[in-house]
C-alpha positions in Angstrom: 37.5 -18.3 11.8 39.9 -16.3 9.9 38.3 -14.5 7.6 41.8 -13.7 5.0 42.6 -17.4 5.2 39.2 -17.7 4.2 39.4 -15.6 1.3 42.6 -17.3 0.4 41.3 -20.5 0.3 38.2 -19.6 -1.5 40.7 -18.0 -4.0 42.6 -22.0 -4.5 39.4 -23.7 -4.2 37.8 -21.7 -7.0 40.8 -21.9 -9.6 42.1 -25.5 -8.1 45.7 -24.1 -7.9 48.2 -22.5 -5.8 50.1 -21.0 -8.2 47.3 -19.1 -9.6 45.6 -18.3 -6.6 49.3 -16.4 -5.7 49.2 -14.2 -8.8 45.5 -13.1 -8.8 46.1 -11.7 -5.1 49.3 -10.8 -5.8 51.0 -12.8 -2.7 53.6 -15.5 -2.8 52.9 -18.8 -2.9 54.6 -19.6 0.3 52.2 -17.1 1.8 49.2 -18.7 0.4 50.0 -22.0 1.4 50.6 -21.2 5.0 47.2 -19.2 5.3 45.8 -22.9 3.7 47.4 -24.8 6.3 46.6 -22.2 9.5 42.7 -22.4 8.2 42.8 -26.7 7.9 44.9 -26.1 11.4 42.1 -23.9 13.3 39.6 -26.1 12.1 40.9 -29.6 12.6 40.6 -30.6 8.8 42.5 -31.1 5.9 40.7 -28.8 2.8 42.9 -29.5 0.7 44.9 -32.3 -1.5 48.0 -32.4 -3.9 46.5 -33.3 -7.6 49.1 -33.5 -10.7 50.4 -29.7 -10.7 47.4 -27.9 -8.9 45.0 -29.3 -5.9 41.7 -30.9 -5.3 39.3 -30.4 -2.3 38.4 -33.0 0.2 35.1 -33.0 0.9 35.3 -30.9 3.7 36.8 -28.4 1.6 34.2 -28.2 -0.9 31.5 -27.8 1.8 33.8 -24.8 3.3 34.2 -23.4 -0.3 29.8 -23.4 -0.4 29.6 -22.1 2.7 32.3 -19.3 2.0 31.2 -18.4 -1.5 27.3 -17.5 0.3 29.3 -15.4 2.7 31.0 -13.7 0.4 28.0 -13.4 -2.0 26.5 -11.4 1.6 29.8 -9.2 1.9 28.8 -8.1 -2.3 25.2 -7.1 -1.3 26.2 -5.8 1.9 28.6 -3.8 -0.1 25.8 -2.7 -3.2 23.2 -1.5 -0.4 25.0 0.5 1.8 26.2 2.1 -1.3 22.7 2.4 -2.2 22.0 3.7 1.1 25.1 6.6 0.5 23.8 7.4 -2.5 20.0 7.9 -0.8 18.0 5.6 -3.1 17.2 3.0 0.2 16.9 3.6 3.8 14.3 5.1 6.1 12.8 8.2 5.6 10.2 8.9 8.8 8.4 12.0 8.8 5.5 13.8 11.3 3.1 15.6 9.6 0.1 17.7 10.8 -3.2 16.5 9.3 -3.6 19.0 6.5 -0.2 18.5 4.6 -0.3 14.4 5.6 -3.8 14.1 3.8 -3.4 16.8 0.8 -0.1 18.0 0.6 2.4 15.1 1.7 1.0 12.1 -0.5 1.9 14.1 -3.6 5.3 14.4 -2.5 5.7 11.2 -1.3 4.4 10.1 -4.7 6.8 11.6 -6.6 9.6 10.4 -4.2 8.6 7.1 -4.6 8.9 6.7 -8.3 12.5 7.8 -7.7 13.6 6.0 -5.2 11.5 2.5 -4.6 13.5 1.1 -2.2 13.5 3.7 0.2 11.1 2.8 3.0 8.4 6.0 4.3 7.2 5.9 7.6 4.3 9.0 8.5 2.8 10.3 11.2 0.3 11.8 11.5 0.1 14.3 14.6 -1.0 18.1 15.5 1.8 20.8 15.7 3.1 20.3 19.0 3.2 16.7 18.9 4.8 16.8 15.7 7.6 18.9 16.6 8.0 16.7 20.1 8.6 13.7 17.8 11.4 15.6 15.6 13.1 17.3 18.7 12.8 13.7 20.4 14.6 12.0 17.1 11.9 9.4 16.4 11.4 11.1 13.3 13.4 12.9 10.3 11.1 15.4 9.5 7.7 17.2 10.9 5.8 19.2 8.5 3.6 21.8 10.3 1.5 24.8 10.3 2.7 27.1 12.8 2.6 30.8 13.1 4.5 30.9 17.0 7.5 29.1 17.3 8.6 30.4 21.0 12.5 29.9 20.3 12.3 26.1 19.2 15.4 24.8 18.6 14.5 23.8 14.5 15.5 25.0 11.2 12.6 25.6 9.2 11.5 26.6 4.9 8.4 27.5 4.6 6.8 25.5 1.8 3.3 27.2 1.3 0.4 29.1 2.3 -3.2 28.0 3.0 -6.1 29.8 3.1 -8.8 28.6 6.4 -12.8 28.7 6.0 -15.4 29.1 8.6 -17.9 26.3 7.5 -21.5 25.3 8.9 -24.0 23.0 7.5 -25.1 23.6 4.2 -28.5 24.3 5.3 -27.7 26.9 8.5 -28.5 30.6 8.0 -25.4 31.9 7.8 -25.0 29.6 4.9 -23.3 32.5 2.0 -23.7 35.2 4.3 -21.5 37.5 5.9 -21.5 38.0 9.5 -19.5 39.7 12.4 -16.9 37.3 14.9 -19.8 38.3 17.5 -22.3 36.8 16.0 -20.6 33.5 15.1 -18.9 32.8 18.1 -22.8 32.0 19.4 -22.4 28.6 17.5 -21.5 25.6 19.4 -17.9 25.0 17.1 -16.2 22.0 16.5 -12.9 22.0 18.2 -9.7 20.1 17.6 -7.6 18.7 20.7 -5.1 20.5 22.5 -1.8 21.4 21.3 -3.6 21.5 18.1 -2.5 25.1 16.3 -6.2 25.7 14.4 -7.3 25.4 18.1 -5.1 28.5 19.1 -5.4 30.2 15.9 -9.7 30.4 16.7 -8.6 31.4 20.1 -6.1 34.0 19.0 -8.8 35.0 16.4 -11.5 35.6 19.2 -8.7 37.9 21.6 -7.8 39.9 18.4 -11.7 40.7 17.9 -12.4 41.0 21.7 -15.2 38.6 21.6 -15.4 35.2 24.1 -14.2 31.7 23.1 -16.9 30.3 21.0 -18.9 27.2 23.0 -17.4 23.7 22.2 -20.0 21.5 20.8 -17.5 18.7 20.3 -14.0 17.8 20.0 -11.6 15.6 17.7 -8.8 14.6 17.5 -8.7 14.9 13.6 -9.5 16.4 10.6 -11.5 14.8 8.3 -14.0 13.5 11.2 -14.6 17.2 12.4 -15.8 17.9 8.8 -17.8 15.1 8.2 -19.8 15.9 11.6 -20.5 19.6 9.1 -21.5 17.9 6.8 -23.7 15.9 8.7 -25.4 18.8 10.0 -23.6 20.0 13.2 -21.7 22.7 14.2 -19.1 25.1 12.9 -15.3 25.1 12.4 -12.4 26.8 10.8 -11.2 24.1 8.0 -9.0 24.6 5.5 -9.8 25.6 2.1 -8.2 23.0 0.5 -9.8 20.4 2.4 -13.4 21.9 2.0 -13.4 23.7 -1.1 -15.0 21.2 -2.9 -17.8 19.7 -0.7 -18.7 23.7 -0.7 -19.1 24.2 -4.5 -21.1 21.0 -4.2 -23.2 22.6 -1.6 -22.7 19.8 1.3 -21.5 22.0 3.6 -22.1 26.0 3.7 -19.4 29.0 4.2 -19.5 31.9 6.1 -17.6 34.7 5.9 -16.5 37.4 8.6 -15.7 41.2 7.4 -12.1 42.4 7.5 -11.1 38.3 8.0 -8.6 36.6 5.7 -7.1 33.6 7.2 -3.6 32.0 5.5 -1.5 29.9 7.1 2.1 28.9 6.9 3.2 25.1 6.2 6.6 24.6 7.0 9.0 21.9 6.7 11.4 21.0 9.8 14.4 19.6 10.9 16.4 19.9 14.2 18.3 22.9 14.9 22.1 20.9 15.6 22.0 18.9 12.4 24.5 20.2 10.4 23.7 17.1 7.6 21.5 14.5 7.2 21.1 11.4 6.3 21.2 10.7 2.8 17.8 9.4 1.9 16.7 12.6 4.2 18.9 15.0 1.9 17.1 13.3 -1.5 13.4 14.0 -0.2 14.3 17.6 1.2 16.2 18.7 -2.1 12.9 17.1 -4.3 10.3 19.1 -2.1 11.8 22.5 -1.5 11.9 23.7 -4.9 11.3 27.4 -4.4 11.0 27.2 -0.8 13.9 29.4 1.1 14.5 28.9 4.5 13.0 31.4 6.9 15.0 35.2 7.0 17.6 34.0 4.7 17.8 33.3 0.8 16.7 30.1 -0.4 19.9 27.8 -0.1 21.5 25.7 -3.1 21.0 22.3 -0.6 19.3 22.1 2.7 22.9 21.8 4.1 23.6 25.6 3.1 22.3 26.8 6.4 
């Protein structure tokens, strides 16, 4: 179907005259008449009929003019959301996120996001480092939000967001509970390990080589956060957890902290895209310029827009 001669004829159905229809698209009325007859012609039915001075529509003309009017009532909101979508207040916004920023860090961020822009639809997640960077490298997602100290030339851009501190804990009622001891003697409890790929898991391990003591024995493994804790808290075995994460089960005395001399663990959380985007997407552009704030990307000064770079 002819989409113009549509539009035409939705313009002489609507105002039930030629002459009118003319001046409002500013076309003669020769032209408008012949678009009338080449639509009746390519659909093998009269749409029209001569009334006094203007028309009136056969019944097959006023079905066409309901059908039309819902197709151009599509064409309007077609038209309103992609400009939403320009503007970044709807879309997709999919982000990987390691488990510490996706449980304390990203749901405040996403919050504040959200009261924004409603319409914009989040998809997380939730992944160690490495597997978080393969999803954004592999373009199933927008965004990974990691902590990573070695990055081994990966082709991302990076702004690092925060730091956060890491706790050795053990159950609140071990020995070591509020002491201090050496890397030696901890590494003699069977720790609670997280998968591989995981970058807590070569952090401890990096930790061990720096103090030239062996791999502590694995008493179990996750592949998460939060369950590694609980199984603390529950009276097993020892980990390196995040301070945010623990802090408060600590001052309530659920789980015990243990300290090491000359050991001060702080991580960096950092906030990724890929390396060959020059732009993104708009709804992408929204969340990054909400979140960075102070953050600056990595060796360089913090940019006006995430498209600086």
């Amino acid at each position: 179907m002819n989409l113009h001669a549509l539009r035409i004829f939705v313009e002489v159905a609507l105002r039930q005259s030629v002459t009118e229809a003319a001046a409002a698209l500013a076309i003669s009325q020769p032209a408008v008449s012949a678009q009338i007859r080449k639509l009746e012609n390519e659909l093998g039915v009269a749409l029209v009929a001569p009334r006094g001075r203007g028309i009136a529509l056969t019944d097959e003309g006023r079905f066409l003019l309901e059908k039309a009017r819902r197709i151009y009532d599509w064409e309007r909101e077609i038209e309103w959301q992609l400009a939403e979508i320009k503007q970044g207040k709807k879309g997709k916004l999919r982000i990987a996120s390691t488990y510490l920023p996706s449980h304390y860090l990203v749901p405040k961020w996403l919050a504040a996001f959200k009261r924004q822009y409603e319409q914009v639809d989040v998809e997380i997640r939730t992944r160690n480092s490495a597997q978080s960077i393969e999803l954004l490298l592999g373009g199933q997602v927008d965004l990974a939000i990691v902590i990573k100290e070695s990055w081994d030339e990966l082709p991302v851009r990076r702004v690092h967001m925060t730091d956060v501190f890491y706790w050795f804990i053990l159950p609140a009622d071990h020995p070591y509970a509020g002491k201090e001891v050496s890397m030696e003697q901890l590494v003699q409890e069977p720790f609670l390990l997280r998968e591989q790929g995981s970058s807590t898991r070569e952090w401890l391990f990096s930790l061990c080589r720096e103090h030239g003591v062996k791999r502590p024995r694995v008493g179990l493994q996750y592949h998460g956060l939060v369950e590694s804790i609980q199984s603390v808290r529950a009276g097993y075995g020892t980990m390196l957890a995040p301070a945010l994460a623990v802090k408060e089960m600590v001052d309530r005395n659920e789980i015990g902290r243990v300290t090491v001399p000359g050991v001060e663990i702080k991580r960096p959380v950092y906030i990724c895209t890929r390396e060959e985007e020059v732009s993104h997407r708009p709804v992408v552009e929204r969340f990054l310029g909400m979140v960075l704030g102070t953050a600056a990307p990595e060796s360089q000064s913090k940019p006006t827009s995430w498209t600086d770079w």
